[in-house]
C-alpha positions as CSV (number, residue, x, y, z in Angstrom):
1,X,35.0,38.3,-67.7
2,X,35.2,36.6,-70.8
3,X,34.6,39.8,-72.4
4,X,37.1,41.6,-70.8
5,X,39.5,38.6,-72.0
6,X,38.4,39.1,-75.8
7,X,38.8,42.5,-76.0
8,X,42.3,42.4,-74.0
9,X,43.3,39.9,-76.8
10,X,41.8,42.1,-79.6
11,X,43.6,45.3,-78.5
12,X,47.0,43.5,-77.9
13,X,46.6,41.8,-81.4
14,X,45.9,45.4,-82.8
15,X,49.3,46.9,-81.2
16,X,51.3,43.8,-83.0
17,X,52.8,44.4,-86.4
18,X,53.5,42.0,-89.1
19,X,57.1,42.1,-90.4
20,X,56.5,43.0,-94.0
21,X,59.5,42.5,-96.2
22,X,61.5,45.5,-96.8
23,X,62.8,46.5,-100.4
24,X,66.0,47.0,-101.3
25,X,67.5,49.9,-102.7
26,X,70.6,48.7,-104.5
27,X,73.0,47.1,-102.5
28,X,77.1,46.5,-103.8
29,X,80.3,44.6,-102.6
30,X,83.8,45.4,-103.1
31,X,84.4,41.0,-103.6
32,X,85.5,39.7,-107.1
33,X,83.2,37.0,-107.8
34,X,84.1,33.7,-109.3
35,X,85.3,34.1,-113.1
36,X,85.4,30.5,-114.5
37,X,86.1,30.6,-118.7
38,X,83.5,28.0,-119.0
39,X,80.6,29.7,-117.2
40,X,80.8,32.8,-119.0
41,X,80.0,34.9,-116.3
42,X,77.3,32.8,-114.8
43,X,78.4,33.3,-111.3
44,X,79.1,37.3,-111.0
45,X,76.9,39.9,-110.4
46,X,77.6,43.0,-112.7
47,X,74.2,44.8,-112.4
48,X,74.3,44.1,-108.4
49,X,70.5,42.3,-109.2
50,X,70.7,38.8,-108.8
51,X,70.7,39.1,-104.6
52,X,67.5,40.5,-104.7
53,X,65.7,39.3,-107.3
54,X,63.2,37.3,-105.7
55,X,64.9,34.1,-107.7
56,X,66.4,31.8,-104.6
57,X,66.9,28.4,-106.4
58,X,67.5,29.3,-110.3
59,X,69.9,27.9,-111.5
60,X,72.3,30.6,-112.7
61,X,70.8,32.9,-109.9
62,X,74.0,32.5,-108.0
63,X,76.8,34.9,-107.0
64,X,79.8,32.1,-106.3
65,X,82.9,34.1,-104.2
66,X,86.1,32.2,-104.1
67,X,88.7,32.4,-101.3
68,X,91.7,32.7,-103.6
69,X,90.3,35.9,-104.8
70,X,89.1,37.4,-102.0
71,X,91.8,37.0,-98.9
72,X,89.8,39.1,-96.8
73,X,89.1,37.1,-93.4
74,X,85.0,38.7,-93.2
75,X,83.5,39.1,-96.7
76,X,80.7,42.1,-96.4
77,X,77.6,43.0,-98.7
78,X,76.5,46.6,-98.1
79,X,72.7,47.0,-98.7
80,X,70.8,50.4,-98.8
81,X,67.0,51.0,-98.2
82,X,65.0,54.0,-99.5
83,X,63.9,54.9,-96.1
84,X,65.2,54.0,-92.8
85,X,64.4,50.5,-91.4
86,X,63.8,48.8,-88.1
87,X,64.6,45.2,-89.0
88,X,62.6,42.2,-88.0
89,X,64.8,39.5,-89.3
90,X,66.8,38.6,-92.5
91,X,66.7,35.6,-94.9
92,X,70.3,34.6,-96.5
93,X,69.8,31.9,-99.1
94,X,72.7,30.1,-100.4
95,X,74.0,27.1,-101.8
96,X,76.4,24.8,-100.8
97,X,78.5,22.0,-103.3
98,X,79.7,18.6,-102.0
99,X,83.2,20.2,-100.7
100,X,84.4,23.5,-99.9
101,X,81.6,25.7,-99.4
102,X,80.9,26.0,-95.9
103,X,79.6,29.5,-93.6
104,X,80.8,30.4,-90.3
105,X,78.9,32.9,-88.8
106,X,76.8,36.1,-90.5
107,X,76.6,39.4,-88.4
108,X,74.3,41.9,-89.2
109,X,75.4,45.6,-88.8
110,X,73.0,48.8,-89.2
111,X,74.1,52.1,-90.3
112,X,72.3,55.1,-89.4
113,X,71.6,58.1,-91.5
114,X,74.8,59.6,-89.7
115,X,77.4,57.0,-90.1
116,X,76.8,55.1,-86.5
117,X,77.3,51.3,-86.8
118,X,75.0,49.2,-84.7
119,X,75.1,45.5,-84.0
120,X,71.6,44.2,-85.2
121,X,72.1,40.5,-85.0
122,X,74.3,37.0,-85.9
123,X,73.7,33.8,-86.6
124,X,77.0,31.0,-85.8
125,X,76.7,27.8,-88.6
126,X,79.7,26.4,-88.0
127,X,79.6,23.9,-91.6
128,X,82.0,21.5,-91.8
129,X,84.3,21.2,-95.0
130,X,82.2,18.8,-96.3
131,X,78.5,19.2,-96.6
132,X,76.9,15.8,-94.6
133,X,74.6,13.7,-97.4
134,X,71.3,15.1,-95.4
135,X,71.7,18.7,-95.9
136,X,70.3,20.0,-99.4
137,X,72.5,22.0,-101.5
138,X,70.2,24.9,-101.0
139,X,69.5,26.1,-97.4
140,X,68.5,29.4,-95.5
141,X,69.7,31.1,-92.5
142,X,67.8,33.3,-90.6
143,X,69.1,36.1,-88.7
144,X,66.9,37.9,-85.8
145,X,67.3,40.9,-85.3
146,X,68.3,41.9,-81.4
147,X,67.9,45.7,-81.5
148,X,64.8,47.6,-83.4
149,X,67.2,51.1,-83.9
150,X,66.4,52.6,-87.4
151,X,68.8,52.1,-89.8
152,X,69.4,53.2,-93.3
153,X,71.9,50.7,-94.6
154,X,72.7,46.9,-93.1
155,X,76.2,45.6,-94.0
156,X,75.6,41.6,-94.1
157,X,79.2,39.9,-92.9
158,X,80.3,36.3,-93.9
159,X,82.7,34.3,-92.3
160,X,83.2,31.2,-94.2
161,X,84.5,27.6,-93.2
162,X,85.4,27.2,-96.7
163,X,87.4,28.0,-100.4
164,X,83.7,29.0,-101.4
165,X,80.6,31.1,-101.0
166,X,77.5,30.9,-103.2
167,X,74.7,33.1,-102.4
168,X,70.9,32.7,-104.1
169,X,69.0,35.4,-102.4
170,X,68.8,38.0,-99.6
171,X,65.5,39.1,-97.8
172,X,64.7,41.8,-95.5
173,X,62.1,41.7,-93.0
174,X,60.5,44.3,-90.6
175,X,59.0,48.1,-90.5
176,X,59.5,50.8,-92.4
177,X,59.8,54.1,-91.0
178,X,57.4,56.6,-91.8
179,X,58.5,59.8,-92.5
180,X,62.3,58.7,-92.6
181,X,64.7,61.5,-93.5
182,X,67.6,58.2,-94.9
183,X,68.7,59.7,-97.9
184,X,68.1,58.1,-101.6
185,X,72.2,57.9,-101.8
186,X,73.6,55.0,-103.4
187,X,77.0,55.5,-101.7
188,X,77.9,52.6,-98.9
């Protein structure tokens, strides 16, 4: 019987997959980061590198969005893979100052190789105006994903509480698919 157990265990372990994290291809937004004259373009994002990186607390690692600039109500990143994905979960790091920066909700959205937009998963924050004196500056949200549907592309959507957004980092986790046929296009 025990044996039976242990080799029930073994074959079920076998059929489980680790997420592995997913590289990115490029990824690009259509938001005017923060241009301050005294940070000399510490808080933009010209090369569309700094989000994936692998840098999530560096100073000068951060892409700072400002509400003034960007009236949009949802502010989306569009990130592209080199081979279709099913998604696991994904990591947003960000940082948040005394006052003003403050996240809703973020909704993930997959787009398959032929243009159809699926749900994939959201996460509601709810941060008040003012961050409390126990939460860091630098925090991260996870998002799980509800549906395993390969996707090519995953639009990342921020709702914000606040005149602010600062982002550090953005992680993909999950599966690759083998023998994907997602093109290598760098179009959104």
């Amino acid at each position: 019987m025990k044996t039976t157990c242990l080799f029930a265990l073994l074959a079920l372990a076998g059929t489980l997959t680790a997420a592995e994290k997913l590289p990115v291809l490029n990824y690009t937004f259509t938001l005017k980061p923060l241009k301050e004259s005294n940070t000399a373009g510490a808080f933009e994002d010209p090369g569309f590198r700094k989000l994936t990186d692998g840098r999530l607390k560096v100073e000068g690692g951060k892409v700072f969005f400002r509400y003034r600039d960007n009236r949009e109500k949802q502010w989306p990143i569009h990130f592209n893979f080199k081979t279709e994905v099913k998604l696991s979960e994904a990591k947003i790091h960000y940082y948040r100052e005394k006052n003003s920066f403050g996240i809703k909700d973020i909704r993930l959205v997959g787009i398959q190789s032929d243009g159809k937009r699926i749900p994939l998963g959201s996460v509601t924050l709810n941060q008040p105006y003012r961050r409390p004196d126990s939460d860091p500056p630098y925090m991260c949200a996870v998002v799980k994903s509800e549906d395993d549907t390969p996707v090519k592309s995953i639009d990342v959507i921020f709702t914000r509480t606040g005149g602010y957004l600062a982002l550090t980092e953005i992680e993909f986790f999950g599966e690759a698919v083998k023998n994907s046929k997602a093109a290598e296009s760098t179009t959104p």
